[in-house]
KEDRENPA-966877 format. One record per residue (C-alpha): residue number from 1; residue in one letter; chain; x, y, z. Coordinates in steps of 0.5 Angstrom, whole numbers, plus 500, padded with zeros to 3 digits. Layout:
N
{nuro:NUM; vose:a; mikol:A; px:X; py:Y; pz:Z}
...
// end
This chain:
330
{nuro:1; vose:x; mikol:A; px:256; py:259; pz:603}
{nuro:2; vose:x; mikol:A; px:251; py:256; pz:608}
{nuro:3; vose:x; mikol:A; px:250; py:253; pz:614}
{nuro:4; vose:x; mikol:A; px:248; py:245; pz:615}
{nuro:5; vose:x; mikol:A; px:241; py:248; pz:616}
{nuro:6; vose:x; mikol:A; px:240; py:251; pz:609}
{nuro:7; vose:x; mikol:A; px:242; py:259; pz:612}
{nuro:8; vose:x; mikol:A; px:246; py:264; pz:609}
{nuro:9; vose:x; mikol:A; px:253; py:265; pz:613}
{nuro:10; vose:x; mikol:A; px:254; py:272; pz:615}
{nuro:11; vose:x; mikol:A; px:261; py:275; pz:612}
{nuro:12; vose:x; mikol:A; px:265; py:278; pz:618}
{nuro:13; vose:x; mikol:A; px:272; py:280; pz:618}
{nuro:14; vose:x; mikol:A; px:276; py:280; pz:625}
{nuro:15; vose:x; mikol:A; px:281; py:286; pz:626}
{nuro:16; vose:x; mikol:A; px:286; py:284; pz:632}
{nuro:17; vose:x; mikol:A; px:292; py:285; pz:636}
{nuro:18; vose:x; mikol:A; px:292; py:278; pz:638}
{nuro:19; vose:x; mikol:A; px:294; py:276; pz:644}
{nuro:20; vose:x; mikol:A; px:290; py:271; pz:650}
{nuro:21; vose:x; mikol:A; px:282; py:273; pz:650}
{nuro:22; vose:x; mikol:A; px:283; py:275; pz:641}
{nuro:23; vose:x; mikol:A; px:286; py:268; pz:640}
{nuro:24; vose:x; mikol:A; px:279; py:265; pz:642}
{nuro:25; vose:x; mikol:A; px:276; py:271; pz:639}
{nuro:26; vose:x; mikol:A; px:278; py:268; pz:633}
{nuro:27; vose:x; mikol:A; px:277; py:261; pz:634}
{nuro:28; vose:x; mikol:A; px:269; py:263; pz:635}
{nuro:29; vose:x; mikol:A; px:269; py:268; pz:629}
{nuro:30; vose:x; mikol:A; px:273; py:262; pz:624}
{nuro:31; vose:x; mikol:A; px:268; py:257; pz:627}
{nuro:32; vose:x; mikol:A; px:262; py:259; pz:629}
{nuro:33; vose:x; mikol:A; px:256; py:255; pz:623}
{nuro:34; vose:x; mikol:A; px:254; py:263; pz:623}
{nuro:35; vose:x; mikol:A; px:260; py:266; pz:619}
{nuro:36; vose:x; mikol:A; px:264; py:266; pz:613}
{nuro:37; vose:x; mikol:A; px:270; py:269; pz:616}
{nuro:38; vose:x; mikol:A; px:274; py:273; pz:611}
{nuro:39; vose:x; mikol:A; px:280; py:275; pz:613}
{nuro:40; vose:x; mikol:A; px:284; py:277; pz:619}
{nuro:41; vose:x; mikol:A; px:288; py:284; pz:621}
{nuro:42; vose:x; mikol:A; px:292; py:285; pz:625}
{nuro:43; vose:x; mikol:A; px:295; py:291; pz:629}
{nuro:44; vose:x; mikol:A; px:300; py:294; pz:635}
{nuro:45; vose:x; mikol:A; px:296; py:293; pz:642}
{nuro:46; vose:x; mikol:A; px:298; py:288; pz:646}
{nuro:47; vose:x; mikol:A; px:304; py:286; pz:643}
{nuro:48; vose:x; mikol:A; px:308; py:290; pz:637}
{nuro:49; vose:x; mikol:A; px:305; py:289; pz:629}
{nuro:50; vose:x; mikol:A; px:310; py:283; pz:627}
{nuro:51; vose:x; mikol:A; px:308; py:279; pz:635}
{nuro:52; vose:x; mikol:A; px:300; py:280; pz:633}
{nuro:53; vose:x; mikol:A; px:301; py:278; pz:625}
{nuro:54; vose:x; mikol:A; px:305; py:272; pz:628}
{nuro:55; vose:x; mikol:A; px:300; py:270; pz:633}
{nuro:56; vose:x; mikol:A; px:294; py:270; pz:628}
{nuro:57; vose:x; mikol:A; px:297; py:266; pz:624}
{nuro:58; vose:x; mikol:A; px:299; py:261; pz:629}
{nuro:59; vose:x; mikol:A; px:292; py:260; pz:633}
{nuro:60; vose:x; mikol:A; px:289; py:259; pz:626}
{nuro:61; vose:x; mikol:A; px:293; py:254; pz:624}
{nuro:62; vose:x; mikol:A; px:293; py:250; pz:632}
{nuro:63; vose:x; mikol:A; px:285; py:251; pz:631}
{nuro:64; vose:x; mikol:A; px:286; py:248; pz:624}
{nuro:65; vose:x; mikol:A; px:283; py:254; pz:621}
{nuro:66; vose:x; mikol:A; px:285; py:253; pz:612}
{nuro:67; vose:x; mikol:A; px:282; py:258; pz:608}
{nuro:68; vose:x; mikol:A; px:283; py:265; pz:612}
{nuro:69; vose:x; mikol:A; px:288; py:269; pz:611}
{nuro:70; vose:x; mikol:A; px:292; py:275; pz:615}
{nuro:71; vose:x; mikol:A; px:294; py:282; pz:613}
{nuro:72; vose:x; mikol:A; px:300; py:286; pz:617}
{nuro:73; vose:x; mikol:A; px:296; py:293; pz:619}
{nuro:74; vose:x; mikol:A; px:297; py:298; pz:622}
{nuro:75; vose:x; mikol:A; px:305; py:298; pz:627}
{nuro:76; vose:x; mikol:A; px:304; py:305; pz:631}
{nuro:77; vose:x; mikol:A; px:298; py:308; pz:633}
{nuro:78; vose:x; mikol:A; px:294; py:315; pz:629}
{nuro:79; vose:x; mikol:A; px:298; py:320; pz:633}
{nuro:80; vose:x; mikol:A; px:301; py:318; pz:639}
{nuro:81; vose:x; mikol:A; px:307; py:314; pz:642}
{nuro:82; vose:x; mikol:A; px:306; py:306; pz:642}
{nuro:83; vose:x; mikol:A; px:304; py:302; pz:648}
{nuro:84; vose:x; mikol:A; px:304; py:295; pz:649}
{nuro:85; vose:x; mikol:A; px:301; py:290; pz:654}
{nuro:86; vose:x; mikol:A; px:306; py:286; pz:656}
{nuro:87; vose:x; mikol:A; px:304; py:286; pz:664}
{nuro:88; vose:x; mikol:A; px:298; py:282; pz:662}
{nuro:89; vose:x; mikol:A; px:300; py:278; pz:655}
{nuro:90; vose:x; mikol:A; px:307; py:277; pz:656}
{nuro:91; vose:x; mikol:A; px:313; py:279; pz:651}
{nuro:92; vose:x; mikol:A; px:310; py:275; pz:646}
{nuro:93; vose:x; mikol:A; px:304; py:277; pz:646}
{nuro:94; vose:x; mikol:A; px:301; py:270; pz:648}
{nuro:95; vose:x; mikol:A; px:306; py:267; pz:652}
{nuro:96; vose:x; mikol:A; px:304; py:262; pz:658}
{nuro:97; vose:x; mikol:A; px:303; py:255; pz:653}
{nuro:98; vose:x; mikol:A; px:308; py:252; pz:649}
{nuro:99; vose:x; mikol:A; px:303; py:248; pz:645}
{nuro:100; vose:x; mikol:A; px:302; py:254; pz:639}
{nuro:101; vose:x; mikol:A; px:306; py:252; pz:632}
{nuro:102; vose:x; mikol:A; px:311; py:257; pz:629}
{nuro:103; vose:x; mikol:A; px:307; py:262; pz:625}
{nuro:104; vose:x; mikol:A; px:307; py:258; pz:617}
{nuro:105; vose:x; mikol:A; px:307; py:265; pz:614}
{nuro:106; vose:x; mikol:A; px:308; py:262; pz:607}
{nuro:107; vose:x; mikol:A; px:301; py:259; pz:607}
{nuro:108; vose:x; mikol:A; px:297; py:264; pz:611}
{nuro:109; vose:x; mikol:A; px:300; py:271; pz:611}
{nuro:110; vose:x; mikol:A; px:299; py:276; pz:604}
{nuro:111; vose:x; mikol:A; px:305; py:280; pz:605}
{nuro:112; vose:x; mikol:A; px:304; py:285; pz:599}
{nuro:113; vose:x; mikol:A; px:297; py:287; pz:601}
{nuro:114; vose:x; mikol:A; px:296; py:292; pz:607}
{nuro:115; vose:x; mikol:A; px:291; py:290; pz:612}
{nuro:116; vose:x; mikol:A; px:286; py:296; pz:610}
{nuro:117; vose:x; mikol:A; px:286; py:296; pz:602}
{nuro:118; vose:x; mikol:A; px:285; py:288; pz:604}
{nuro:119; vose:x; mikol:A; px:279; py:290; pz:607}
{nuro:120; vose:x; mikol:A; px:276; py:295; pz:603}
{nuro:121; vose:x; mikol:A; px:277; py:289; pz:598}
{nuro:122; vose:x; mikol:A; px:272; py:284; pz:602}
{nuro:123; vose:x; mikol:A; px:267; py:289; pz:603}
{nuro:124; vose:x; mikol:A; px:266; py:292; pz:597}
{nuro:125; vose:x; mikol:A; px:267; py:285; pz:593}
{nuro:126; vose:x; mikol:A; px:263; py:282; pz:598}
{nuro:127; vose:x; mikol:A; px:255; py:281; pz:595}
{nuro:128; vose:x; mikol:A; px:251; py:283; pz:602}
{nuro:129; vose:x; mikol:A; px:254; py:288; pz:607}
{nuro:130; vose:x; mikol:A; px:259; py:285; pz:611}
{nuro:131; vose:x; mikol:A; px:260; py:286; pz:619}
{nuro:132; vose:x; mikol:A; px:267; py:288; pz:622}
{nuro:133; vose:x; mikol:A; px:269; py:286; pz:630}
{nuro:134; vose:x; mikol:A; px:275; py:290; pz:631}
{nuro:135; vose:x; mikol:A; px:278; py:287; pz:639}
{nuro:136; vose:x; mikol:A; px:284; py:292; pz:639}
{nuro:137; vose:x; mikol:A; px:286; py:299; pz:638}
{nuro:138; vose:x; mikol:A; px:282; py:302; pz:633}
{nuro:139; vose:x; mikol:A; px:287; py:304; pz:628}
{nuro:140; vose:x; mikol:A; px:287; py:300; pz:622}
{nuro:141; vose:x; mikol:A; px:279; py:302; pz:622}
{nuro:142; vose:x; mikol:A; px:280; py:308; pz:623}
{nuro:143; vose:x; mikol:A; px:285; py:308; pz:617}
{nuro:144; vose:x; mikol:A; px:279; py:304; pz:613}
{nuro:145; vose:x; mikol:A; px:274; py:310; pz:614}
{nuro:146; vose:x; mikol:A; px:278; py:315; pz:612}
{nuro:147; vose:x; mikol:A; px:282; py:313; pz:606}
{nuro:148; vose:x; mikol:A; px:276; py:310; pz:602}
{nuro:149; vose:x; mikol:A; px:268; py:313; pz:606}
{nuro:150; vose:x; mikol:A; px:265; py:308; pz:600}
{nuro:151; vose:x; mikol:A; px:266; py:303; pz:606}
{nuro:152; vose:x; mikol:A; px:262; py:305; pz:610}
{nuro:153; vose:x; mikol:A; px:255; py:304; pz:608}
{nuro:154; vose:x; mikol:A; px:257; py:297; pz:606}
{nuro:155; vose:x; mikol:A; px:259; py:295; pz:613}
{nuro:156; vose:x; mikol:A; px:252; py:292; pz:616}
{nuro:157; vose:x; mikol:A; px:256; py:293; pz:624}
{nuro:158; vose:x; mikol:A; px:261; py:294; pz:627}
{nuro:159; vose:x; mikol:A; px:262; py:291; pz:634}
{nuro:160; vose:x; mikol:A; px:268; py:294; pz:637}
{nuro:161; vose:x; mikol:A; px:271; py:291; pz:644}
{nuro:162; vose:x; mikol:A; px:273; py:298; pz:648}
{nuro:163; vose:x; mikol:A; px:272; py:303; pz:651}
{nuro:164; vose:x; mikol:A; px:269; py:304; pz:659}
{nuro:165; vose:x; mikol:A; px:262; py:307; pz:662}
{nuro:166; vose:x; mikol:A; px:266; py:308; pz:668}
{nuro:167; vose:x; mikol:A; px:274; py:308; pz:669}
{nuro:168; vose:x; mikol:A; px:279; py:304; pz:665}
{nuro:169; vose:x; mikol:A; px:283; py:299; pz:667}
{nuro:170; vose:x; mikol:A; px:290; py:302; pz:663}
{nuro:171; vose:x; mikol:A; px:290; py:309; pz:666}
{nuro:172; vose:x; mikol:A; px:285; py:312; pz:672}
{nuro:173; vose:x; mikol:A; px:280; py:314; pz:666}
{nuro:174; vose:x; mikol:A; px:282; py:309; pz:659}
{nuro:175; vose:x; mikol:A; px:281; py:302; pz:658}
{nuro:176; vose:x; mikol:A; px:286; py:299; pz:654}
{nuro:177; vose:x; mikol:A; px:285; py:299; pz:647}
{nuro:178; vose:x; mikol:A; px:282; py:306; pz:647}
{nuro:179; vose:x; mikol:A; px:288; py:308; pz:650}
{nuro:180; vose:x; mikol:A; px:292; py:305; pz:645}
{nuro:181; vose:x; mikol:A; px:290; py:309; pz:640}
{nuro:182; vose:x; mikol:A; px:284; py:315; pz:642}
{nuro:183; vose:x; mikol:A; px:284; py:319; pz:636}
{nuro:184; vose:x; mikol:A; px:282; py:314; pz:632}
{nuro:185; vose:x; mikol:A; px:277; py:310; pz:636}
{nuro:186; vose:x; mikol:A; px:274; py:318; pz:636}
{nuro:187; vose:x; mikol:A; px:274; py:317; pz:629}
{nuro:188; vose:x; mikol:A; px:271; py:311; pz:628}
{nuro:189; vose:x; mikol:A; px:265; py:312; pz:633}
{nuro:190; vose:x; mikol:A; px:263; py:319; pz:629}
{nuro:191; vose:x; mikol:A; px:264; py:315; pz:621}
{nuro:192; vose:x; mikol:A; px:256; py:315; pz:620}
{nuro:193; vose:x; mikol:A; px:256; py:307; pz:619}
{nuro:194; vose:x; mikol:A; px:249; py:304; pz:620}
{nuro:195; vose:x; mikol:A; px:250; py:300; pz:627}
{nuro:196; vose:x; mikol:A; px:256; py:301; pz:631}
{nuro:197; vose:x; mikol:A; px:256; py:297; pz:638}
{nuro:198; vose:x; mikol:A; px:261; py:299; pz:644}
{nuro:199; vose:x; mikol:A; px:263; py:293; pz:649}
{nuro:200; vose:x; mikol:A; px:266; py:295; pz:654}
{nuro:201; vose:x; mikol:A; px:270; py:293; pz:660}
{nuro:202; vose:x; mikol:A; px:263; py:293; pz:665}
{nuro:203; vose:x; mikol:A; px:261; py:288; pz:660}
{nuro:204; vose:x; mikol:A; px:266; py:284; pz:658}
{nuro:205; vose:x; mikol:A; px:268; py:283; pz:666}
{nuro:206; vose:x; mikol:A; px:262; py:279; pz:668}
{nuro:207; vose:x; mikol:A; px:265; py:274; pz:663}
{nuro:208; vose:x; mikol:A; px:270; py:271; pz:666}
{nuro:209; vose:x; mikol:A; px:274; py:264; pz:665}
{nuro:210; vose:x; mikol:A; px:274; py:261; pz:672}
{nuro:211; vose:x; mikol:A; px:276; py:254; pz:675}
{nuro:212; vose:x; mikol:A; px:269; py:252; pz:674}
{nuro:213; vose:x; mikol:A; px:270; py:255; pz:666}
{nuro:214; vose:x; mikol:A; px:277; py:252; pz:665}
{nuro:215; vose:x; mikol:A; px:274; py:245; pz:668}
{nuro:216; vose:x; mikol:A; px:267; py:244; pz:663}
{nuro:217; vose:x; mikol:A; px:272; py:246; pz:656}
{nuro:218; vose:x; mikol:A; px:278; py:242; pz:659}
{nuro:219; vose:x; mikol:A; px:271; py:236; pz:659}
{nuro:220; vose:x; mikol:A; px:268; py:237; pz:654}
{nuro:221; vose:x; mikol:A; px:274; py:239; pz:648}
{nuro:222; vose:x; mikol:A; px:275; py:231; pz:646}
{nuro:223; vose:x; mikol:A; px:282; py:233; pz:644}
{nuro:224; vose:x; mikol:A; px:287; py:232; pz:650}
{nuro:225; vose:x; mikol:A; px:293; py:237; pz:648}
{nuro:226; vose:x; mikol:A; px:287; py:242; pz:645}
{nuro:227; vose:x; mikol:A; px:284; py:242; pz:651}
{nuro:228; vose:x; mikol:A; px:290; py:243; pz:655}
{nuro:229; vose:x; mikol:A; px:292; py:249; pz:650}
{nuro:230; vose:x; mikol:A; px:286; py:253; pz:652}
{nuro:231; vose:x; mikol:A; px:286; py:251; pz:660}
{nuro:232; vose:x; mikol:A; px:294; py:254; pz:659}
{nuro:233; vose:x; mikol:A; px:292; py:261; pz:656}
{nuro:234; vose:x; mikol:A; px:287; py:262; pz:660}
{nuro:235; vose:x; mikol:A; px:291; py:260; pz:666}
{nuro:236; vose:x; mikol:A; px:296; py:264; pz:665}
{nuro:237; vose:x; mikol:A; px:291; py:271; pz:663}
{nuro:238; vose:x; mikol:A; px:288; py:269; pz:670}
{nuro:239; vose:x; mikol:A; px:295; py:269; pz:673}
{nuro:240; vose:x; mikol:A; px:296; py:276; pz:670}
{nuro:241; vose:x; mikol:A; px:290; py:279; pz:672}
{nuro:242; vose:x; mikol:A; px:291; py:276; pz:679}
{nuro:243; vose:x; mikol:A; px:298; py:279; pz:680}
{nuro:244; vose:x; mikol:A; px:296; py:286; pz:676}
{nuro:245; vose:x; mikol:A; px:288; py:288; pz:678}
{nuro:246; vose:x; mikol:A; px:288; py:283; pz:685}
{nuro:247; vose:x; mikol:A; px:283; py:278; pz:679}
{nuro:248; vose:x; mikol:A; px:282; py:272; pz:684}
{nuro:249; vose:x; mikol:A; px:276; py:269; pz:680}
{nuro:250; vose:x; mikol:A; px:279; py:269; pz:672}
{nuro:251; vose:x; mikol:A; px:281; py:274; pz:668}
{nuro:252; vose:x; mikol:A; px:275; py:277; pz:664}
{nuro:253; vose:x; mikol:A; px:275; py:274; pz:657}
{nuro:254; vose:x; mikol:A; px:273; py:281; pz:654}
{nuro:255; vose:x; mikol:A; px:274; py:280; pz:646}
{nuro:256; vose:x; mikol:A; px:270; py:274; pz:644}
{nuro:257; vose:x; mikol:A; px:264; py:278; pz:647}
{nuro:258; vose:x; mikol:A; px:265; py:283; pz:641}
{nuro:259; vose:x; mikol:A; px:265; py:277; pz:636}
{nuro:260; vose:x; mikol:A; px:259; py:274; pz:640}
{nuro:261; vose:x; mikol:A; px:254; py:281; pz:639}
{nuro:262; vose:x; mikol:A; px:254; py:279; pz:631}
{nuro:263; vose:x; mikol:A; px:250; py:273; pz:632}
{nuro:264; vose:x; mikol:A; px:247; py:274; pz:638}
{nuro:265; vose:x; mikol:A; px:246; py:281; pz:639}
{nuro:266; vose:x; mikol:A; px:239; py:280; pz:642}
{nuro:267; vose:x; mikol:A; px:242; py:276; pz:649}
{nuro:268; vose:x; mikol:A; px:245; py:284; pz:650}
{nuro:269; vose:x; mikol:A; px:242; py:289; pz:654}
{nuro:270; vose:x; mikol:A; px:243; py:295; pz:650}
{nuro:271; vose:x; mikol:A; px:242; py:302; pz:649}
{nuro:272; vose:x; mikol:A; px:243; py:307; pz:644}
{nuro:273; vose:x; mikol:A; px:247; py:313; pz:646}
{nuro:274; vose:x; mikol:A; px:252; py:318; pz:644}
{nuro:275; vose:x; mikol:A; px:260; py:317; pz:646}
{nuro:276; vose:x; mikol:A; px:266; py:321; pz:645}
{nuro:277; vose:x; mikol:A; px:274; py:320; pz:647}
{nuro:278; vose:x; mikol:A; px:278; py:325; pz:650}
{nuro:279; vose:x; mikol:A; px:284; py:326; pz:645}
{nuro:280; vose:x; mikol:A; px:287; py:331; pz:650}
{nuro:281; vose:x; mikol:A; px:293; py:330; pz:652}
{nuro:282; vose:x; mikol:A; px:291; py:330; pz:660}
{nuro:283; vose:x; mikol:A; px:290; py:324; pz:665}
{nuro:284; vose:x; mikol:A; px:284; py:324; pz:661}
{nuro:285; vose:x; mikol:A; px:286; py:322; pz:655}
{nuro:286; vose:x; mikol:A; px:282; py:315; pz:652}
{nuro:287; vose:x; mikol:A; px:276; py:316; pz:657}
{nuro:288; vose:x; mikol:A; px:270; py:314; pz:653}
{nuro:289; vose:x; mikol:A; px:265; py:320; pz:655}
{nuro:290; vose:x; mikol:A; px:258; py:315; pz:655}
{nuro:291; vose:x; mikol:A; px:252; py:320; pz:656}
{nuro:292; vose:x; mikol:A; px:248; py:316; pz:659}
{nuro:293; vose:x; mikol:A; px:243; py:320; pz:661}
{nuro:294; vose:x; mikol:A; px:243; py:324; pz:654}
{nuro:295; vose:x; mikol:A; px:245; py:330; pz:657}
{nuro:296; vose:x; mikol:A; px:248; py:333; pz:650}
{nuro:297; vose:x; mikol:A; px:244; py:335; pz:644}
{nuro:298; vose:x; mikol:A; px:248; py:332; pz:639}
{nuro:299; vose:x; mikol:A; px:246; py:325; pz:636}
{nuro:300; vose:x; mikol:A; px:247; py:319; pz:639}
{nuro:301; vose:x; mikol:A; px:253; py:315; pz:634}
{nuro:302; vose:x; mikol:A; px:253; py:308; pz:638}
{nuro:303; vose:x; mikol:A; px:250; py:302; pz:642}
{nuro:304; vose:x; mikol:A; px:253; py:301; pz:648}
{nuro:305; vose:x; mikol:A; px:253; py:294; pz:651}
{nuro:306; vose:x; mikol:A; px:251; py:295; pz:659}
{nuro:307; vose:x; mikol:A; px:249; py:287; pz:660}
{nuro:308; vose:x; mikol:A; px:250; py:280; pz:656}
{nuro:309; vose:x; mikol:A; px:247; py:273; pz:658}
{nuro:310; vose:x; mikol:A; px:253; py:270; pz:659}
{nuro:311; vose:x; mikol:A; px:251; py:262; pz:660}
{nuro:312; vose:x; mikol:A; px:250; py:263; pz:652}
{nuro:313; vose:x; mikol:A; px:256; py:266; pz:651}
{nuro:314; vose:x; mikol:A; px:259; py:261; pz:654}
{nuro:315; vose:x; mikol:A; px:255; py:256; pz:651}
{nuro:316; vose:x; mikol:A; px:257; py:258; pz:643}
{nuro:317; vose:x; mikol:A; px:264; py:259; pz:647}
{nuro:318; vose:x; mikol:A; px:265; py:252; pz:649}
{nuro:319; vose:x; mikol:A; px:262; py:250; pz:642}
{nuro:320; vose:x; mikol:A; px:266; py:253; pz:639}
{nuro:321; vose:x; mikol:A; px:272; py:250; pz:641}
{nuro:322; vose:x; mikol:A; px:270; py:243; pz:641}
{nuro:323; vose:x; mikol:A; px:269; py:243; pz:633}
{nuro:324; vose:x; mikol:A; px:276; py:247; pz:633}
{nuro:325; vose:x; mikol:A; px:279; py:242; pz:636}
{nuro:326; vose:x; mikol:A; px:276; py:237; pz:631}
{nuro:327; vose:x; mikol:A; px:281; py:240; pz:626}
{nuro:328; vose:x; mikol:A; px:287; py:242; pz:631}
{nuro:329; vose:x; mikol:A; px:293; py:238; pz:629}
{nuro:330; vose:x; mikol:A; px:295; py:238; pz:636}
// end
């Protein structure tokens, strides 16, 4: 498939626990002219597996999204207990709007294939490497790796939002989607794919829906009800980093930036570095060790994001859902 202008539409696949920041996650990833998504995965973080699935479904279908299809993953992570962020996602896992559908699971749910045997069918049917952007916890991928390795040099990138350079916003040492799950987050940083990118919260926290955000979306979205749907997730996320981390400028819109690093990864500021995870089973379980200053001997196993330029990001967001918003039922 191509774009309006002749070139070729990268195929991506989007691994998600949806909550507020994956839904436009996956509105960016389903319509940006760059990509041809091709199917969405979920798995258990910010809400349990089934609330994730249905949530997937239900942003494709408000953002008139006909042709992608969900894959159940992943209920429980590699080895430790389960952990849910309904602090900030609510018992849904994207409460805050009453403008999301019922989940149409007859039209967009594949229940009798596994999220991570429908991945290694997208990628190794696919004609050109495929890129990945895995925005939760990190256990369906690691799965993929481990089960079939023959993936691994199909996968062009693999852009993950995770992980902190300094300290994380779940525990002391982890962010959210490591800790949910950091044996496989260890795996999947040393598999051997050809690029890893790591986005982490020191990124993603200068991208922030504030006031002034929220305001040009609901401006320029033609869609009044689609544009109150965005402006009452992105309310809601706020109100929940306010309460929770004293956030009074907007909660930061981590995953899309993930999504975003596929099709422009030259408005990041990266470096290549090595990063490992703590598996221990003390207070610093989940950290992310980023060797910034090459202090071990072994290879280096990522990008590590350290800036974005976040008036573009904002730009291909706000794009984006304007065109959604041209397919939305609402």
């Amino acid at each position: 498939m191509t774009t309006a202008s002749g070139s070729a539409r990268t195929p991506v696949w989007l691994d998600c626990d949806v909550g507020h920041d994956d839904a436009l996650a996956v509105i960016l990833a389903a319509h940006h002219p760059s990509f041809k998504l091709l199917g969405i995965s979920s798995v258990s973080g910010n809400a349990p597996i089934e609330r994730t699935t249905a949530n997937a479904i239900r942003v494709l279908q408000v953002a008139g999204i006909q042709d992608v299809k969900v894959y159940q993953g992943a209920a429980k992570p590699l080895v430790k207990p389960v952990y849910h962020a309904t602090n900030i996602h609510g018992e849904s896992g994207i409460d805050g709007t009453d403008l999301l559908p019922e989940p149409d699971f007859n039209r967009y749910f594949v229940k009798d294939v596994n999220a991570v045997n429908a991945m290694r069918e997208a990628i190794m049917s696919s004609a050109v490497p495929i890129m990945v952007v895995a925005v939760g916890p990190l256990t369906n991928i690691a799965l993929l790796v481990s089960m079939y390795p023959e993936v691994i040099s199909h996968i062009k990138t693999l852009s993950i939002m995770g992980g902190a350079i300094g300290l994380g916003n779940t525990t002391s040492a982890a962010e959210f989607n490591v800790f949910c799950d950091p044996e496989a987050a260890q795996i999947v940083l040393n598999a051997g794919i050809q690029h890893v990118a790591l986005v982490p919260l020191e990124v993603t926290h200068t991208v922030l829906s504030t006031e002034a955000i929220i305001k040009k979306i609901v401006d320029e979205v033609e869609s009044p009800k689609f544009a109150q749907l965005i402006s009452e997730l992105l309310h809601y996320f706020g109100s929940t980093y306010r309460d929770v981390f004293g956030a009074k400028d907007g909660a930061p819109l981590h995953d899309p930036v993930a999504v975003a690093y596929l099709f422009m990864p030259e408005s990041f500021s990266k470096r290549r570095i090595r990063v490992e995870i703590d598996c221990t089973t003390g207070p610093s379980r989940g950290r992310s060790h980023c060797d910034v200053w090459a202090k071990t001997d072994t290879d280096t196993n990522c990008w590590l994001a350290t800036s974005v330029d976040i008036e573009k990001f904002w730009d291909h967001m706000i794009a984006t859902m304007v065109v959604a918003s041209k397919f939305s039922p609402l």
